[in-house]
Every structure is written in C-alpha cells, then in structure tokens.
DOMIMAR-83488 format. One record per residue: residue number from 1; y, x, z of N, C-alpha, C in turn. Coordinates in steps of 0.001 Angstrom, whole numbers. Each point is the difference from the previous one (the first is absolute). Last residue first. Layout:
BEGIN
<atom seq="NUM" n_c2="Y" n_c1="X" n_c3="Z" ca_c2="Y" ca_c1="X" ca_c3="Z" c_c2="Y" c_c1="X" c_c3="Z"/>
...
! end
This chain:
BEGIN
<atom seq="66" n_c2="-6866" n_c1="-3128" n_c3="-2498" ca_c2="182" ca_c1="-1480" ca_c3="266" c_c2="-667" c_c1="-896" c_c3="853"/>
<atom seq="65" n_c2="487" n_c1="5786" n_c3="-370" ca_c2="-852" ca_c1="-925" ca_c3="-56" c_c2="980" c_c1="-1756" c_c3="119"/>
<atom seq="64" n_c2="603" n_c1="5460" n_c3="-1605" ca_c2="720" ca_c1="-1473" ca_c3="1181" c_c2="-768" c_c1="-852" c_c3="-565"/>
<atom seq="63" n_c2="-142" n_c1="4378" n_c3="-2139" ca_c2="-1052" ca_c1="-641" ca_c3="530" c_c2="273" c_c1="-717" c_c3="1711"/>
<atom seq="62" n_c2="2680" n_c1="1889" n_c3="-4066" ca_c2="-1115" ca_c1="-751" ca_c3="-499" c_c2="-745" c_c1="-553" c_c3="784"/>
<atom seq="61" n_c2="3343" n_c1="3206" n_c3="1011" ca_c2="-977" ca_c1="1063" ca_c3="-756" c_c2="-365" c_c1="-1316" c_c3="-367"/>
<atom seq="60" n_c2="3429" n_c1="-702" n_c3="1940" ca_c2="916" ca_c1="779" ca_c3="-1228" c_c2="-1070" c_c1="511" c_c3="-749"/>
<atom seq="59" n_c2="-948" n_c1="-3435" n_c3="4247" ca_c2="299" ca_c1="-380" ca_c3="-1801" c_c2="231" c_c1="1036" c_c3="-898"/>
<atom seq="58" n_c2="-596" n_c1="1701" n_c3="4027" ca_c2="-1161" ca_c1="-469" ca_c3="-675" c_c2="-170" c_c1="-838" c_c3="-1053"/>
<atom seq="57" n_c2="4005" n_c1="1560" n_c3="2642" ca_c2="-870" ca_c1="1345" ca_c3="-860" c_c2="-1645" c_c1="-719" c_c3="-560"/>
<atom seq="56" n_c2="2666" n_c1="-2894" n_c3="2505" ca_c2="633" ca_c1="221" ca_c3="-1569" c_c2="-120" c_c1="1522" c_c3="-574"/>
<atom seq="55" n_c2="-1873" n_c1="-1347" n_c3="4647" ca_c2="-239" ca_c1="-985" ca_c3="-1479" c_c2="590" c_c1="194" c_c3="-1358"/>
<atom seq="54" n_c2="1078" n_c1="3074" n_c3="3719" ca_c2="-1222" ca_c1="-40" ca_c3="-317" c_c2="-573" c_c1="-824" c_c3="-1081"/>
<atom seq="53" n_c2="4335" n_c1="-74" n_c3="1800" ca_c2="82" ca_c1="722" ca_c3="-871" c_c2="-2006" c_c1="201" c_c3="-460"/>
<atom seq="52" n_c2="933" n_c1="-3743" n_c3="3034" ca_c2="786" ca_c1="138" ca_c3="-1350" c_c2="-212" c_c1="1049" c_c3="-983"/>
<atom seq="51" n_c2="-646" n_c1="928" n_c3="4398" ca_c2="-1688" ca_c1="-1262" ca_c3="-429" c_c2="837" c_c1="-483" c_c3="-1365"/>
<atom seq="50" n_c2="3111" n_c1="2735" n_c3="2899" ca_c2="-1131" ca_c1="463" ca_c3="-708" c_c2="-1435" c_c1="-669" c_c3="-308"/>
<atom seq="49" n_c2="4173" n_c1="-1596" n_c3="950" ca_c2="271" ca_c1="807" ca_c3="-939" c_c2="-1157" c_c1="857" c_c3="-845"/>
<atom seq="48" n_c2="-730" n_c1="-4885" n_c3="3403" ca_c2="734" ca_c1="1263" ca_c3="-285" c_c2="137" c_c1="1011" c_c3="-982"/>
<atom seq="47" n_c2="-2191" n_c1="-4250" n_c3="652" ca_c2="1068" ca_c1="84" ca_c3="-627" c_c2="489" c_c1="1176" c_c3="44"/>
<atom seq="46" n_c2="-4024" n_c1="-2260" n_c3="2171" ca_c2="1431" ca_c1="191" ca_c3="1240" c_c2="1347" c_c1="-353" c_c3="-1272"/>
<atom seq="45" n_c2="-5976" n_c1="-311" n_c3="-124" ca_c2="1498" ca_c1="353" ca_c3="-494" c_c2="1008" c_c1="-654" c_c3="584"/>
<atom seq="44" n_c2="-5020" n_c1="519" n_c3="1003" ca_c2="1241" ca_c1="-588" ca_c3="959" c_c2="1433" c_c1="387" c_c3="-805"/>
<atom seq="43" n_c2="-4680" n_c1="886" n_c3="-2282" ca_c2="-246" ca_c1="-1370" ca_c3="1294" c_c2="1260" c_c1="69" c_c3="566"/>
<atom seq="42" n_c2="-719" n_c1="2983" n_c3="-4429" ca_c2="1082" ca_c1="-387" ca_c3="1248" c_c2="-133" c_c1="-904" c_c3="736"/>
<atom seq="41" n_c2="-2412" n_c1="1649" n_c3="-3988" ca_c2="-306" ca_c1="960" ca_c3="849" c_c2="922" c_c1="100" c_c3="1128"/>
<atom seq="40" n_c2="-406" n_c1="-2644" n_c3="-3972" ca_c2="123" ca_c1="933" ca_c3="-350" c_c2="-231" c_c1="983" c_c3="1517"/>
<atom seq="39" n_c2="62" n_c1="-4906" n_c3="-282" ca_c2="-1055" ca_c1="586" ca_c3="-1091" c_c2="109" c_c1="1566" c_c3="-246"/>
<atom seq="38" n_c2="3409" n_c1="-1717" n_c3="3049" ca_c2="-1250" ca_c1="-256" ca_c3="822" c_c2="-779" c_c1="439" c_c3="-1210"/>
<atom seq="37" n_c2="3876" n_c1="-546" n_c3="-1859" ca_c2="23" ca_c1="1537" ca_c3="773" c_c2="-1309" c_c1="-190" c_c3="942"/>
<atom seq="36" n_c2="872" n_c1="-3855" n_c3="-2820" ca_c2="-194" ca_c1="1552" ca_c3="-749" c_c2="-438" c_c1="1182" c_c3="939"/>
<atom seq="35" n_c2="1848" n_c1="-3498" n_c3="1937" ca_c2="-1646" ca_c1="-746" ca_c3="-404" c_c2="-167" c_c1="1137" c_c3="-829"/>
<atom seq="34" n_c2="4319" n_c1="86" n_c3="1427" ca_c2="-829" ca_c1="103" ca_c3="1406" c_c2="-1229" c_c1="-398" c_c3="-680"/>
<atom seq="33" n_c2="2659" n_c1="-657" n_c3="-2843" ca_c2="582" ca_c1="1630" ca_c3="-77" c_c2="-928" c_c1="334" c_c3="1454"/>
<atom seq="32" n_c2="690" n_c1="-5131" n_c3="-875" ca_c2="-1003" ca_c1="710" ca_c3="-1032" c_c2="135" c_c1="1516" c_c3="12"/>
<atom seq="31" n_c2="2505" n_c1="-2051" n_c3="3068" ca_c2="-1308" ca_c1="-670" ca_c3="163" c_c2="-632" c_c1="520" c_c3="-899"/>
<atom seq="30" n_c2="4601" n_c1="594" n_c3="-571" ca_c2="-864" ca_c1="1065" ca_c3="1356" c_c2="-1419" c_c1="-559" c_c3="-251"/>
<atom seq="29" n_c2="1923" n_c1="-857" n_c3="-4225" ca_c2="31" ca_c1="-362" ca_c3="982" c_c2="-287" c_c1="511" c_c3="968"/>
<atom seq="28" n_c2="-257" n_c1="-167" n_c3="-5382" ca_c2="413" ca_c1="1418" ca_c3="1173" c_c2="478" c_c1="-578" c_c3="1569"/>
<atom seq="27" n_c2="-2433" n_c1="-1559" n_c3="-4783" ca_c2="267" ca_c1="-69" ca_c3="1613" c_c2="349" c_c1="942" c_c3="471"/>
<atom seq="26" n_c2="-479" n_c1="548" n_c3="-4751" ca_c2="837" ca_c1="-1053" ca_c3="321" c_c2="-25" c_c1="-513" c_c3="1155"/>
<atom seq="25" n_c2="-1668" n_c1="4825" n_c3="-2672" ca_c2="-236" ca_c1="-775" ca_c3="1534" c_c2="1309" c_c1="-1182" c_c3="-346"/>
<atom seq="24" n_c2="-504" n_c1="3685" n_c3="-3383" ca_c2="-105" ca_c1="-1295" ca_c3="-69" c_c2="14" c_c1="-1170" c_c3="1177"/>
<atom seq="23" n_c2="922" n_c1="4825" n_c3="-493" ca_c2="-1656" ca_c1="-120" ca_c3="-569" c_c2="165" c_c1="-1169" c_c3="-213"/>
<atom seq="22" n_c2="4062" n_c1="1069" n_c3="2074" ca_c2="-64" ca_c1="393" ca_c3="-1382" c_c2="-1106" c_c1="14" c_c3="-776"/>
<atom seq="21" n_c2="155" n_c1="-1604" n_c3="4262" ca_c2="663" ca_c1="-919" ca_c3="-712" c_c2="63" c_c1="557" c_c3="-1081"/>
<atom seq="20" n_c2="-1451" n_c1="2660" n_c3="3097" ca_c2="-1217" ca_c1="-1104" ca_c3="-306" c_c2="998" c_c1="-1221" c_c3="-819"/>
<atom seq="19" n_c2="2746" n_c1="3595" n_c3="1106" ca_c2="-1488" ca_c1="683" ca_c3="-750" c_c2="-683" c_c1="-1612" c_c3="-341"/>
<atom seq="18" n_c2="3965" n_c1="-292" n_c3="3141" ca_c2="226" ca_c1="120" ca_c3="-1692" c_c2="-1346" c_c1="361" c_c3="-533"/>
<atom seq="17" n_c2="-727" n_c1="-414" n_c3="4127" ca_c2="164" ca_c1="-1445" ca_c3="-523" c_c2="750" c_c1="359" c_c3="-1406"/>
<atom seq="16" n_c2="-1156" n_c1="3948" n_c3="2862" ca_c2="-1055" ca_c1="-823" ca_c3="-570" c_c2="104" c_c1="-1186" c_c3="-750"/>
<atom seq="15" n_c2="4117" n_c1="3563" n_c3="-294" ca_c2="-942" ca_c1="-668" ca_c3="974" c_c2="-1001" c_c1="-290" c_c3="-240"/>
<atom seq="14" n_c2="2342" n_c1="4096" n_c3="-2610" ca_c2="246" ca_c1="-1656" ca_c3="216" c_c2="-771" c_c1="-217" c_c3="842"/>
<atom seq="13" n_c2="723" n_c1="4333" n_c3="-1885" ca_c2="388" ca_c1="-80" ca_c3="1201" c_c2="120" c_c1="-1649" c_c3="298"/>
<atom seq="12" n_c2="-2003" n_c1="2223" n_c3="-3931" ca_c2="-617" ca_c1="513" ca_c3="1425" c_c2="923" c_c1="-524" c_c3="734"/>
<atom seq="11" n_c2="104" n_c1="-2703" n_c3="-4675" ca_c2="380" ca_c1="965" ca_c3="466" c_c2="-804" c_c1="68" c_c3="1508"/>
<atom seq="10" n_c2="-2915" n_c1="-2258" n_c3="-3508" ca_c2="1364" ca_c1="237" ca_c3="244" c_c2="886" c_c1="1335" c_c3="631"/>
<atom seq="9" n_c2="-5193" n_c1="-1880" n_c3="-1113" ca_c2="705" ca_c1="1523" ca_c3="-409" c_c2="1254" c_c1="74" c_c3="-262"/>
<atom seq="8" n_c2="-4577" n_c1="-1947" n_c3="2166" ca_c2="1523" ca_c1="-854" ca_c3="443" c_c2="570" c_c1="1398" c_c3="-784"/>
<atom seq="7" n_c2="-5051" n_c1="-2512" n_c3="-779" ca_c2="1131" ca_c1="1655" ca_c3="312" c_c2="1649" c_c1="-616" c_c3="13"/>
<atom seq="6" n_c2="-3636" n_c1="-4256" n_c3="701" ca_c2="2" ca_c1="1074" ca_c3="-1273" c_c2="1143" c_c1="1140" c_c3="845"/>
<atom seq="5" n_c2="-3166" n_c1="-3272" n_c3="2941" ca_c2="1347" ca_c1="73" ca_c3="-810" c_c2="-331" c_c1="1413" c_c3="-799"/>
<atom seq="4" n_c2="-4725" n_c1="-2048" n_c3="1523" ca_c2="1521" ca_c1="443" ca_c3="529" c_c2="850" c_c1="193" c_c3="-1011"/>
<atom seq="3" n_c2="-3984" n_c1="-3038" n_c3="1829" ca_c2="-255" ca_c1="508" ca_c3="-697" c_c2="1209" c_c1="1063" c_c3="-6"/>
<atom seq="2" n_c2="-900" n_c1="-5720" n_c3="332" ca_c2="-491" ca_c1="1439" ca_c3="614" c_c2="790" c_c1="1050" c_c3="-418"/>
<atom seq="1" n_c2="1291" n_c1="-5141" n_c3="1685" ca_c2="271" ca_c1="963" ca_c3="-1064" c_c2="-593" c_c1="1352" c_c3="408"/>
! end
C-alpha cells in the first residue's frame, strides 16, 4: 500500500494508534506501527513518546507515509 494517510483532524491530545485508526488504519499491530515508522524516518522505532508524537504530527499534516 503506497502513498499516505489522509489528515488526522481529531482531537491534539490522542495517541498514534487512535489517529491511524481514526484515518482508517485496520492494522494496528506493533509489527505494522514498526513498518510505518521505518517508511517514515524510524530504522529502530523503540515506541517512545517521542517517535509517536513525531508520527502523529505527521499524520495531523497528511504526510505519514503508509
């Protein structure tokens, strides 16, 4: 699947896994949230707060990549 998730324009203080579930994401599996975050600019996502808050500032602009 190319190409990237649509604007996440829920509420600011939700997680990544509410966001990409509110664009639609139906895997939300570590395994798949670790294959996103490598396409996006995370070879070693950990999970932490801040490789999270980063991604879901990039869903909130459009450009989280799938």
């Amino acid at each position: 699947m190319k190409g990237y998730y649509p604007k996440y324009k829920g509420k600011t203080n939700t997680s990544l896994i509410s966001g990409l579930e509110a664009v639609g994401e139906k895997d939300l599996s570590r395994e798949h949230i670790v294959e996103i975050a490598k396409k996006n600019g995370y070879p070693y996502y950990a999970g932490t707060n801040s490789e999270n808050s980063a991604l879901l500032t990039l869903l909130r602009t459009g450009g989280l990549k799938k």
